[in-house]
C-alpha positions, 0 to 999 in steps of 0.5 A: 142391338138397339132397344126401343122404348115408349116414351111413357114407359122411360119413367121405368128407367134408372134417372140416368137413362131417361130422355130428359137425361139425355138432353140434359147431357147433350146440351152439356156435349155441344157446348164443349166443341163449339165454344172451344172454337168459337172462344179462340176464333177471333184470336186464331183467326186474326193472329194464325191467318191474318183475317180481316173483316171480310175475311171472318164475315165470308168465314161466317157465310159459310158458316151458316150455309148447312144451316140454311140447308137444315131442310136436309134433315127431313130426307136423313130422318127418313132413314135415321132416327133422329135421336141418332142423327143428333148424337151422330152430328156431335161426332161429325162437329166435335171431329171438325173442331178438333182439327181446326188448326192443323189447316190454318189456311183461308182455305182449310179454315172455311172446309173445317168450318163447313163440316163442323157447322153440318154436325152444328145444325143438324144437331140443333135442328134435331135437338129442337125437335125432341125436345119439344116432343120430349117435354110436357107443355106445362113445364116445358119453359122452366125445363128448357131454363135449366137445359139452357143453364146446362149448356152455359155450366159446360161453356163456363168450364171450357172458357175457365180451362182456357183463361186460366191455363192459356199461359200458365201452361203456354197452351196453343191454339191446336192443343185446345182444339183437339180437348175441346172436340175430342171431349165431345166425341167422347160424350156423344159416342157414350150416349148412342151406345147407352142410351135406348131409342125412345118412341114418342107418342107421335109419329112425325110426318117426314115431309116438308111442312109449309102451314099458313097458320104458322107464318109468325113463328117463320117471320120471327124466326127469320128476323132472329136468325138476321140480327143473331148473326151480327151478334155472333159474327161483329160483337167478339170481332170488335173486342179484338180488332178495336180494343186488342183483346188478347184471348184469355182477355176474350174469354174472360169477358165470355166468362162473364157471360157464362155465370150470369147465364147459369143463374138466369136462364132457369129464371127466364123459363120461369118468366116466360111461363108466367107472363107469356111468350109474347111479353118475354119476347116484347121485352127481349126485342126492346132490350136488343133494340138499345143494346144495338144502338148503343153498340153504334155508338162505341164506334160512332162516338168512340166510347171505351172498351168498358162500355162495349164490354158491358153491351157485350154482356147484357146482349148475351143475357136477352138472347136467353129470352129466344126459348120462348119462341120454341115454347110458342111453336109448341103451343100452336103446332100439330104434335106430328110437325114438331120435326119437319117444322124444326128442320124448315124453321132452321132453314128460314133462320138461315135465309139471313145468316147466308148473306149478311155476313160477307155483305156486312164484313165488306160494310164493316171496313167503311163503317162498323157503326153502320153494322151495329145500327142496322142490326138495331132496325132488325130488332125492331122489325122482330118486336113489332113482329112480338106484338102480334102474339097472342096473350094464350097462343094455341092452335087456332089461336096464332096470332092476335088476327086469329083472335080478332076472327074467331070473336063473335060478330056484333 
């Protein structure tokens, strides 16, 4: 039978079974099933299936469908808690994953996707929202830091497992696949039966929540989602179909990514409490705007694969800088809309990500260049979006139009 406890009673609890714990070790399951999929996507893909770029985009689509139907998860809440929804989610991905290469058909590749990305976001919807429930303001950047960190730990080990065992070990795609999802299930099934329910002091409104003071946050969320996906849909695709990386090759380069993470992820929560959301995001939209410029360029003036490795890198490290956009929802949110909001926010990320993809692959076989400089253009529309910011955002005080009507008439 579940034990329920409050969430200012958990103090109480041994470290372990404290809800902190728990995101901590849910941020570690995730990573483990999805970045095992994502690290040998490309390689099985185009080696098992003989993708081309219209293929992984339509791939991709479908991908971000169940992402754009994350408005989903206020009707489940309704009849499950949503700490169980997110560990129920890990099962549902790291079931998926495991089967990823017994269907290496278009066909069984897109299904298998499908229900591995519903366990994904419904779980990332869930896990926004408990946290920004779970977590004390005043410390909820450099937390998020560390979680972050956490997440990239167990990515850093799933692509060291993988580059330095691949061939040593001759290890094959369906081998991986069933480790990778089957270590998740594990985690999340240890966590539903170990872990008591805890009641957070606000009791969330289990409804759509559409607020017109919130339309910043649903405007960058928007254009984050858009650009996001030609990161994760065209960047890794790149390496392997302009350069021939190999997988252990592409994984190498994630590994790369992963240690640079770990050390600045807690970092960038510390600067995102120090200088605001709104500088950190300035500066995160600034950087993508050259990184994707400068992605255009590889193809437009053929720069080496070293160029495009370093790109690949240093866009991984400013997408760390997007806690700052939970932090400032936090700020500006009604306690009681933490869930509902999290469930539409991951819906209008996702408007984007539906289409672009299947258009962009179509665009990518005239001209990949192409790709890369309108993603830039969208990182621009994001920093202007920044500017809007407050210095201190705060309910009533969302944006600097907010500001410029609560001061005093001269």
């Amino acid at each position: 039978m579940a034990q329920y406890i409050k969430l200012e009673d958990a103090r109480h609890l041994p470290f372990w079974r404290r809800p902190i714990t728990l995101l901590f070790l849910m941020a570690f399951a995730l990573p483990i099933a999805f970045f095992t999929w994502y690290a040998l996507l490309n390689n099985f893909t185009k080696e098992v299936a003989g993708f081309d770029g219209a293929d992984i985009g339509l791939l991709h689509t479908v991908r971000e469908i169940p992402g754009f139907l994350a408005v989903g998860v206020i009707l489940v809440i309704m009849v499950m808690r949503e700490q169980v929804l997110g560990l129920v989610s890990l099962v549902v991905l790291g079931a998926a994953t495991s089967m990823t290469a017994q269907f290496p058909q278009l066909t069984g590749i897109l299904l298998l996707t499908f229900i591995s990305s519903v366990g994904f976001h419904y779980y990332e919807t869930v896990n926004q929202s408990l946290q920004l429930q779970w977590l004390p303001k005043d410390r909820a950047p450099q937390i998020l830091g560390w979680i972050m960190a956490t997440g990239s730990a167990a990515t850093f080990i799933v692509y060291c497992v993988i580059m330095l065992l691949w061939e040593p070990l001759g290890l094959s795609y369906n081998i991986v696949f069933m480790a990778g999802g089957g270590v998740t299930v594990a985690i999340a099934i240890f966590a539903l039966l170990a872990y008591p329910q805890f009641e957070a002091p606000h009791p969330q409104i289990k409804k759509m929540v559409l607020r017109k003071r919130y339309w910043l946050y649903y405007a960058l969320q928007f254009m984050s989602g858009a650009r996001r996906q030609i990161f994760m849909v065209f960047a890794g695709f790149m390496m392997v179909e302009k350069f021939g990386f190999e997988v252990h090759e592409v994984v190498g380069l994630y590994l790369i990514n992963l240690v640079i993470n770990m050390c600045v992820a807690p970092f960038l929560g510390h600067v995102v409490a120090r200088f605001g959301e709104r500088n950190a995001l300035v500066f995160e939209y600034t950087g993508l705007v050259c990184v994707f410029l400068a992605y255009g360029g590889v193809y437009f003036f053929d720069w080496g694969f070293a160029v495009a490795a370093t790109l690949y890198v240093i866009d991984h490290m400013f997408f760390g800088l997007a806690l700052a956009l939970k932090t400032y929802f936090q700020k500006i949110g009604d306690p009681a809309d933490i869930a509902p909001t999290a469930a539409v926010a991951f819906t209008i990320n996702h408007i984007a990500a539906v289409f672009l993809p299947v258009v962009l692959g179509l665009m990518w076989l005239v001209s990949p260049a192409a790709v890369f400089f309108m993603a830039s253009g969208m990182a621009g529309v994001s920093l202007i979006l920044a500017t809007l910011i407050p210095r201190h955002p705060e309910k009533g005080n969302e944006t600097i139009f907010a500001q410029a009507h609560a001061a005093p008439a001269e």
